[in-house]
C-alpha atoms as an extended CHARMM CRD file, in Angstrom:
* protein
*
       178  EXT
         1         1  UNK       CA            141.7870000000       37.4300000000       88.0090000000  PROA      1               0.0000000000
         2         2  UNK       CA            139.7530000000       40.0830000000       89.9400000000  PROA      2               0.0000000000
         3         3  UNK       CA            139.3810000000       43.2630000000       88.8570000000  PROA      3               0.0000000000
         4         4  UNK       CA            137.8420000000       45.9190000000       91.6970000000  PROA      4               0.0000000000
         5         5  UNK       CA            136.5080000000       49.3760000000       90.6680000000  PROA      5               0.0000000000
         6         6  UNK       CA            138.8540000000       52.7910000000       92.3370000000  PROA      6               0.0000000000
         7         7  UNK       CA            137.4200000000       55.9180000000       93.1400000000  PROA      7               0.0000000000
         8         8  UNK       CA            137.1740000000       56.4680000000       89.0590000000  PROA      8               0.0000000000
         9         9  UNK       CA            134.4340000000       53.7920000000       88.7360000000  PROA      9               0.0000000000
        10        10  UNK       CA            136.3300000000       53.0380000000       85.0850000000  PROA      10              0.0000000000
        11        11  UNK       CA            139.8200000000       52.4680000000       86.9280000000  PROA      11              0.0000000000
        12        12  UNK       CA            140.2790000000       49.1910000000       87.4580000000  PROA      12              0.0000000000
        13        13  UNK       CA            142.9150000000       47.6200000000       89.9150000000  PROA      13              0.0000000000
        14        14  UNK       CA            143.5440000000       43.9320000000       88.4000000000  PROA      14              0.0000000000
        15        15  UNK       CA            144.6460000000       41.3140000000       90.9920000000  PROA      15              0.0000000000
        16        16  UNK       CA            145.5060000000       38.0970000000       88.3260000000  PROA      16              0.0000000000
        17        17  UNK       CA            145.8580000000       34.7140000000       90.3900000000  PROA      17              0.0000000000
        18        18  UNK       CA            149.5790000000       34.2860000000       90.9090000000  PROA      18              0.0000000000
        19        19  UNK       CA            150.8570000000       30.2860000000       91.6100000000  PROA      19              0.0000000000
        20        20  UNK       CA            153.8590000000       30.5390000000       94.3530000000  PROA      20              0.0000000000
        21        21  UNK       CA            156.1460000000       28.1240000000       95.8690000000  PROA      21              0.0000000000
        22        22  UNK       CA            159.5830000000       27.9460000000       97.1070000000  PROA      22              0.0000000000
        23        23  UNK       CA            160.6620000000       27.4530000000       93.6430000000  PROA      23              0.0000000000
        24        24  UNK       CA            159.3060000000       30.6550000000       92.7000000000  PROA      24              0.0000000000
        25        25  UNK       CA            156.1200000000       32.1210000000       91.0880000000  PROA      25              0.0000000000
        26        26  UNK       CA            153.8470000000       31.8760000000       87.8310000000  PROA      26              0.0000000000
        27        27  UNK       CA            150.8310000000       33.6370000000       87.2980000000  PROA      27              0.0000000000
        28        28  UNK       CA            149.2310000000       34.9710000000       83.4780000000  PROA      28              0.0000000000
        29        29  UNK       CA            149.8770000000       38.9550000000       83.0600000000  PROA      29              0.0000000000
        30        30  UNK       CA            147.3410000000       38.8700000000       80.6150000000  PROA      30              0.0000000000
        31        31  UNK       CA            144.8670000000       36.3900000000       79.1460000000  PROA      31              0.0000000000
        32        32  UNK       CA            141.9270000000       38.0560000000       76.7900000000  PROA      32              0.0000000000
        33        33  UNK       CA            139.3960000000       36.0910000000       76.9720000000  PROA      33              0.0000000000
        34        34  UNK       CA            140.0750000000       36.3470000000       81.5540000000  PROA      34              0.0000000000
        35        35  UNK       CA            140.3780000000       40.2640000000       80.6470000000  PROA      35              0.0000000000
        36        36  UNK       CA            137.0740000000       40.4210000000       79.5590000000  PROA      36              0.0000000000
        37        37  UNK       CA            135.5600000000       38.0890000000       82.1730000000  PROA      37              0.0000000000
        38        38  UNK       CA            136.6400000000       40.1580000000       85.0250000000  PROA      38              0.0000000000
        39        39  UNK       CA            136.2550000000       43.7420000000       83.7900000000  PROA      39              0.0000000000
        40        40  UNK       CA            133.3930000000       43.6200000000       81.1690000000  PROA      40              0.0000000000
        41        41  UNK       CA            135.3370000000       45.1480000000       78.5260000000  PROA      41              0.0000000000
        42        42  UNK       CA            136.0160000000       44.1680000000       75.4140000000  PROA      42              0.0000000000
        43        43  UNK       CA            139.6520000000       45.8390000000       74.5340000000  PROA      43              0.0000000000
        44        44  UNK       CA            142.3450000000       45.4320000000       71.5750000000  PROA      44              0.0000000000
        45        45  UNK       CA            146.0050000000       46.0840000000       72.2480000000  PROA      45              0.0000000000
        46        46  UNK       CA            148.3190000000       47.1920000000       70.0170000000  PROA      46              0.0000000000
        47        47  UNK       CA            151.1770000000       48.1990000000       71.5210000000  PROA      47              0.0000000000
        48        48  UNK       CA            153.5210000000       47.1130000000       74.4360000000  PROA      48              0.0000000000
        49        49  UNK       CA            156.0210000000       49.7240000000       76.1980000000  PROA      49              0.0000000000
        50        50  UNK       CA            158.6470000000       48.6860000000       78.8290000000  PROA      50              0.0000000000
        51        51  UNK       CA            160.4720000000       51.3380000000       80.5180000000  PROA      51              0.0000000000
        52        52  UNK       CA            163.1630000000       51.6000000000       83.4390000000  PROA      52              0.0000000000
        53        53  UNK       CA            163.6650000000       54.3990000000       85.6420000000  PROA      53              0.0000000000
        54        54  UNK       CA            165.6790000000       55.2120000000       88.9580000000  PROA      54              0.0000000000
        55        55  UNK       CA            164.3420000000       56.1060000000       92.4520000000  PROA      55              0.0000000000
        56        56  UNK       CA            161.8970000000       59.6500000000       92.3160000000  PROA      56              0.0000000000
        57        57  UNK       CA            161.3720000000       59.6320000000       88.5010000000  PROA      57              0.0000000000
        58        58  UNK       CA            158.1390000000       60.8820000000       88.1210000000  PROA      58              0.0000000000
        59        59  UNK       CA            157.1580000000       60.2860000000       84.6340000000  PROA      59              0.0000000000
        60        60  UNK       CA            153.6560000000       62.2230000000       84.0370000000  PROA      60              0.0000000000
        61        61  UNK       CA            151.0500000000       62.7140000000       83.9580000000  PROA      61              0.0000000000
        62        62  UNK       CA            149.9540000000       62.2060000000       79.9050000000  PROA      62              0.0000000000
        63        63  UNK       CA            147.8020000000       61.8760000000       77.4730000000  PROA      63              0.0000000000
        64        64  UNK       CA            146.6070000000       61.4940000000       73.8640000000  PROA      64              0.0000000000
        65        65  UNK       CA            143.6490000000       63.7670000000       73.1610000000  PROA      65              0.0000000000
        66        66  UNK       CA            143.5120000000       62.4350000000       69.4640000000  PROA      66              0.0000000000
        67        67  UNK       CA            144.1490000000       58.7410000000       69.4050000000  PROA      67              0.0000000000
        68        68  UNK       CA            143.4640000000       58.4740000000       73.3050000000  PROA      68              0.0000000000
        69        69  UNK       CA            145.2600000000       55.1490000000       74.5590000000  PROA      69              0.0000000000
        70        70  UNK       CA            143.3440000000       53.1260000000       77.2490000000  PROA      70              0.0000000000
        71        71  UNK       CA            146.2120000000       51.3880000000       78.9520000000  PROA      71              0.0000000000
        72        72  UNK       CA            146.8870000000       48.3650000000       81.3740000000  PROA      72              0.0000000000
        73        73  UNK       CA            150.1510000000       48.9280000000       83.3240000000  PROA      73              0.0000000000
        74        74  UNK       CA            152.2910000000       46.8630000000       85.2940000000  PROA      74              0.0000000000
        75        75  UNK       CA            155.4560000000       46.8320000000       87.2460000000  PROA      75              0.0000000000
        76        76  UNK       CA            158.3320000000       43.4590000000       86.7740000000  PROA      76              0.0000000000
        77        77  UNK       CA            160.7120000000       44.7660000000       89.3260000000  PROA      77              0.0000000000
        78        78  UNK       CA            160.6640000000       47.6890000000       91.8890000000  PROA      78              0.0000000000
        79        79  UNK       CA            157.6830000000       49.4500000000       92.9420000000  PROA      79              0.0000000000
        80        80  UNK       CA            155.7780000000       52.5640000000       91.8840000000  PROA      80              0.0000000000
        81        81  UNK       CA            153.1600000000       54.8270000000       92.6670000000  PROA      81              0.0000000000
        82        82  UNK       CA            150.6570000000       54.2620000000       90.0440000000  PROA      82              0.0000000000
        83        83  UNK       CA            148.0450000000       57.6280000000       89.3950000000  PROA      83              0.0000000000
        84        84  UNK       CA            145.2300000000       58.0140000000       87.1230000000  PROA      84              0.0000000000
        85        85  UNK       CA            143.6370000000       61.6490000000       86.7750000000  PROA      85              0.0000000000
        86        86  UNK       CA            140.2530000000       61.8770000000       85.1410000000  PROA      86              0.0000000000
        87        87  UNK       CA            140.4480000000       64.6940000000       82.6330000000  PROA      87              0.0000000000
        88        88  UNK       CA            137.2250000000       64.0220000000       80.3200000000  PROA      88              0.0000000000
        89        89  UNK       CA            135.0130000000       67.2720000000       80.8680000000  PROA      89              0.0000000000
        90        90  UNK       CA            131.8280000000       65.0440000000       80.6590000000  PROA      90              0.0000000000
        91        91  UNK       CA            132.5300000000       62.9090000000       83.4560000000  PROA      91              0.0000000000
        92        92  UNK       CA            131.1530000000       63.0960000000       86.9890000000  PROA      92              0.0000000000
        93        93  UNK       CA            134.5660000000       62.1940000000       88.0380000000  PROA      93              0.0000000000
        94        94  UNK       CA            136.0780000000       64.6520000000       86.1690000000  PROA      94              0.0000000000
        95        95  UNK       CA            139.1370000000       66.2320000000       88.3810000000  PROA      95              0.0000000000
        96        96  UNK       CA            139.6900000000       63.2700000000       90.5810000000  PROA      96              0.0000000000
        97        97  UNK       CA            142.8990000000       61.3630000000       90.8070000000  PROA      97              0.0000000000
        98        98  UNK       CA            143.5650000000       57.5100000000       91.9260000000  PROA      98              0.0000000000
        99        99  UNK       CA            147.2980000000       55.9750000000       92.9420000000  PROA      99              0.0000000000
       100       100  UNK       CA            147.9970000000       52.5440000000       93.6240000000  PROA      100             0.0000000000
       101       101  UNK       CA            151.2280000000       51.0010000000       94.2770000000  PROA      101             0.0000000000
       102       102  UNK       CA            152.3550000000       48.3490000000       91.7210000000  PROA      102             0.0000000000
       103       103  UNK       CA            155.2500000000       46.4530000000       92.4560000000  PROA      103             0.0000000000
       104       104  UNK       CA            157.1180000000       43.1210000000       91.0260000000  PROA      104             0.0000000000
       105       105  UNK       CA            156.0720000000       41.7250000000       94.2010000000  PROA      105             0.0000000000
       106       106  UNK       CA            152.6500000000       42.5050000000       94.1300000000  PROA      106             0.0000000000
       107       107  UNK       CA            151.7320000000       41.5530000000       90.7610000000  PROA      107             0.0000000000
       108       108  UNK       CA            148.5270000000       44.0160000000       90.6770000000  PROA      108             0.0000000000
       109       109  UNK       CA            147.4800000000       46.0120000000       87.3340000000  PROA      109             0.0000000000
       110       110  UNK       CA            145.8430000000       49.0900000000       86.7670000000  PROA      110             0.0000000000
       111       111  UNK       CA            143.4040000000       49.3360000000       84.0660000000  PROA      111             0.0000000000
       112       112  UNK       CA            143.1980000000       53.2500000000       82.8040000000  PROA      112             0.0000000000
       113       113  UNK       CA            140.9130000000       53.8080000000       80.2650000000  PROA      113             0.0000000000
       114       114  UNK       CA            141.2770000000       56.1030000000       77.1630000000  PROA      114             0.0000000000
       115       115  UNK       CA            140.6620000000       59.8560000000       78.1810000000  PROA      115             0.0000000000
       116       116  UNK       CA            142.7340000000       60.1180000000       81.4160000000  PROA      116             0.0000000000
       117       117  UNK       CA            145.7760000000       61.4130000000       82.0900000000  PROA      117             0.0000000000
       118       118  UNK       CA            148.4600000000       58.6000000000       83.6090000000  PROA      118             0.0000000000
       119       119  UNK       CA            151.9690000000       58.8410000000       85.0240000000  PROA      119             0.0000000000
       120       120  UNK       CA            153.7600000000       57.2930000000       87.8960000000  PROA      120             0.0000000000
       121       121  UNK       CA            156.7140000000       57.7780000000       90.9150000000  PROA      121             0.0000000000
       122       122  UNK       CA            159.4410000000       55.0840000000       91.6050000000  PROA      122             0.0000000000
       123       123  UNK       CA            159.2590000000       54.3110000000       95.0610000000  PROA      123             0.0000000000
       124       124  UNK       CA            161.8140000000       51.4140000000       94.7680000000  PROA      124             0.0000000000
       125       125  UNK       CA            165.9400000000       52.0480000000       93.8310000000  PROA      125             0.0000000000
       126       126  UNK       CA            165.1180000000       51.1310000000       89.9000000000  PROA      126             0.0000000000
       127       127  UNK       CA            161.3540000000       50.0350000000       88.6440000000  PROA      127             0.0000000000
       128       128  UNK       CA            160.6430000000       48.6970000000       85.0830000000  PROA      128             0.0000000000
       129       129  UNK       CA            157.5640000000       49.3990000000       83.9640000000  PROA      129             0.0000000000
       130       130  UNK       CA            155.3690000000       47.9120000000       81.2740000000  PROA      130             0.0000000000
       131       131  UNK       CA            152.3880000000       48.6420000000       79.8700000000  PROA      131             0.0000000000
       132       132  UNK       CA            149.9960000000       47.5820000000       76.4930000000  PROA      132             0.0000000000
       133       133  UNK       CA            148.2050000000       50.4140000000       75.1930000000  PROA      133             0.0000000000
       134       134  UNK       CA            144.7770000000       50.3380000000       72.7530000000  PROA      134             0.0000000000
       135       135  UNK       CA            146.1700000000       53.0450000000       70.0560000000  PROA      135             0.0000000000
       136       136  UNK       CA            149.6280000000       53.7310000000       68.8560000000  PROA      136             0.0000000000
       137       137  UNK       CA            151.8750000000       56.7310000000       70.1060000000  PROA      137             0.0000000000
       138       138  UNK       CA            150.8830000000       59.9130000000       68.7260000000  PROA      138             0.0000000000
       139       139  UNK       CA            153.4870000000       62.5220000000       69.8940000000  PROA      139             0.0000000000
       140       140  UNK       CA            151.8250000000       64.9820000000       67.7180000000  PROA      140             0.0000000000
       141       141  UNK       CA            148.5320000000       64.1560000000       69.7640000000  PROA      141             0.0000000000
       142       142  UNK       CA            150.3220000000       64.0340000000       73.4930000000  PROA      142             0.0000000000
       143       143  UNK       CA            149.5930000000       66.6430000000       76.1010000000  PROA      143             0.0000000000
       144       144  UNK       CA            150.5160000000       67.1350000000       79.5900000000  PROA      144             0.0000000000
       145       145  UNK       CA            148.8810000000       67.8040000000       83.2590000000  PROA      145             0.0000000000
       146       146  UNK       CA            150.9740000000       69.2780000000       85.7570000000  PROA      146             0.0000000000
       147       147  UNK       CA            151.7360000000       66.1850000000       87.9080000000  PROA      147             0.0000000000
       148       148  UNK       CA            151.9290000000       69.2550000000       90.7720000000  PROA      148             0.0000000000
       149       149  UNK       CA            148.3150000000       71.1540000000       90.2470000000  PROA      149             0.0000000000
       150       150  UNK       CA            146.8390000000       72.3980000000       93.4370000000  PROA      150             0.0000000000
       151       151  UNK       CA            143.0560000000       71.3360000000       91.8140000000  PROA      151             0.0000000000
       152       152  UNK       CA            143.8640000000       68.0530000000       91.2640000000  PROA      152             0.0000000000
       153       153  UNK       CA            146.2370000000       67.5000000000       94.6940000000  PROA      153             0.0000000000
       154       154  UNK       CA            147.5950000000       64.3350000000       93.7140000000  PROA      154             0.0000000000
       155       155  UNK       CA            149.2350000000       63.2980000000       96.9850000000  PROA      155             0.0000000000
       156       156  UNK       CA            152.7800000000       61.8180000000       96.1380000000  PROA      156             0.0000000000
       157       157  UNK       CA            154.5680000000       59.7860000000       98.4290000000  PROA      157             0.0000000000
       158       158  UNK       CA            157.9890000000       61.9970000000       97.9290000000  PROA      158             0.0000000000
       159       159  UNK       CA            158.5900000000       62.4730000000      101.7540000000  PROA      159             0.0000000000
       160       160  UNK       CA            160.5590000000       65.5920000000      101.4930000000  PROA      160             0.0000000000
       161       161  UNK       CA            162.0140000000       64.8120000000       98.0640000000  PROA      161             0.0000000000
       162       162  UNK       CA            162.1060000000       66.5910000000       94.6410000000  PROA      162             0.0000000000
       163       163  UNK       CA            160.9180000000       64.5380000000       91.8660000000  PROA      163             0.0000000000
       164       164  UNK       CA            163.0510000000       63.6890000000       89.2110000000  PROA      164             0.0000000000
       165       165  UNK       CA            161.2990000000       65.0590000000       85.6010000000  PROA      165             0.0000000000
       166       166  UNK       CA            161.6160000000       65.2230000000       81.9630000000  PROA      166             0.0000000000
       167       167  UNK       CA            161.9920000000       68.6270000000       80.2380000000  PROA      167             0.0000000000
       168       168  UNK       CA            158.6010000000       67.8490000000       78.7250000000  PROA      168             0.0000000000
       169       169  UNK       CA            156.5580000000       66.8100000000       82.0350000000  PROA      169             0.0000000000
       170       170  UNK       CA            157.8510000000       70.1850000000       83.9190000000  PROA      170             0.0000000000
       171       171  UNK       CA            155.9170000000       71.7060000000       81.3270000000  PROA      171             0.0000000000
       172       172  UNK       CA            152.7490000000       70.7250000000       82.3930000000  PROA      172             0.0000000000
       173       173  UNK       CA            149.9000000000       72.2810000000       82.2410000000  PROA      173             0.0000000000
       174       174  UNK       CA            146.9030000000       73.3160000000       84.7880000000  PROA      174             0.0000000000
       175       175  UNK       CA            143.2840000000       71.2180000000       84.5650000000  PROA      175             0.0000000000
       176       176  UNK       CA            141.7780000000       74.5600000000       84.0740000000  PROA      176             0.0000000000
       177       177  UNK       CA            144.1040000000       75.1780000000       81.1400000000  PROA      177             0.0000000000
       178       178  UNK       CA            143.2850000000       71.4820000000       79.0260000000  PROA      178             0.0000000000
């Protein structure tokens, strides 16, 4: 496994050692004790999500204020674009954004800590998506950045398309406004 710093020093892009032949592939999405090796970080998971989505669902960009989830995504099938948005006043990142396509071909992770806002596009037809998170869901705790805020300027790869969002994620709000 090799983990390699973004932009956001504490974004991590995981590359685990994936085993192909003609039969097929194997590779470990997560080991612990590797985990820790490669990134330097000691983390507990407690809770594994799986979701499926069509072609230019943007799902986005969230948070957790109270009970912040650090989270280590992945995609099984399909492809999306993958974004990270530092949000933690303190940081000397704060206001930056990282994307990196994960796909089921791939195999690459993203590491986002706790205290940045996370959502992805689908890029392919259909992506599933999974991801283990270090603190349980806390709706009553989630907030929202515009995945569309001229600050931040995430640049999605939409090509002339509209994004496909929830009722909750056009409701969004400004960096300037969290």
């Amino acid at each position: 496994m090799r983990a390699t710093p973004t932009a956001i020093a504490d974004v991590l892009l995981i590359e685990p050692k994936v085993f192909g032949d003609a039969r097929g592939f194997f590779f470990e999405s997560f080991n612990s004790r590797d985990f820790a090796h490669a990134t330097g970080l000691d983390v507990h998971f407690v809770q594994d999500n799986h979701s499926k989505s069509a072609r230019h669902v943007l799902r986005g960009m969230h948070f957790q204020r109270t009970q912040p989830q650090g989270k280590l995504v992945r995609v099984v099938a399909g492809a999306v674009f993958d974004v990270a948005v530092d949000i933690r006043p303190e940081s000397a990142t704060f206001g930056l954004w990282v994307g990196e396509t994960l796909s089921g071909d791939n195999h690459r992770q993203l590491w986002i800590p706790s205290g940045l806002a996370h959502g992805f596009l689908v890029l392919s037809e259909t992506a599933e998506f999974v991801y283990k998170t270090t603190d349980y869901y806390a709706p009553q705790h989630e907030g929202c950045l515009a995945w569309d805020d001229p600050t931040v300027g995430i640049d999605w790869p939409l090509a002339g398309a509209k994004p496909s969002l929830s009722a909750k994620d056009t409701q969004g709000k400004a960096l300037s406004q969290l």
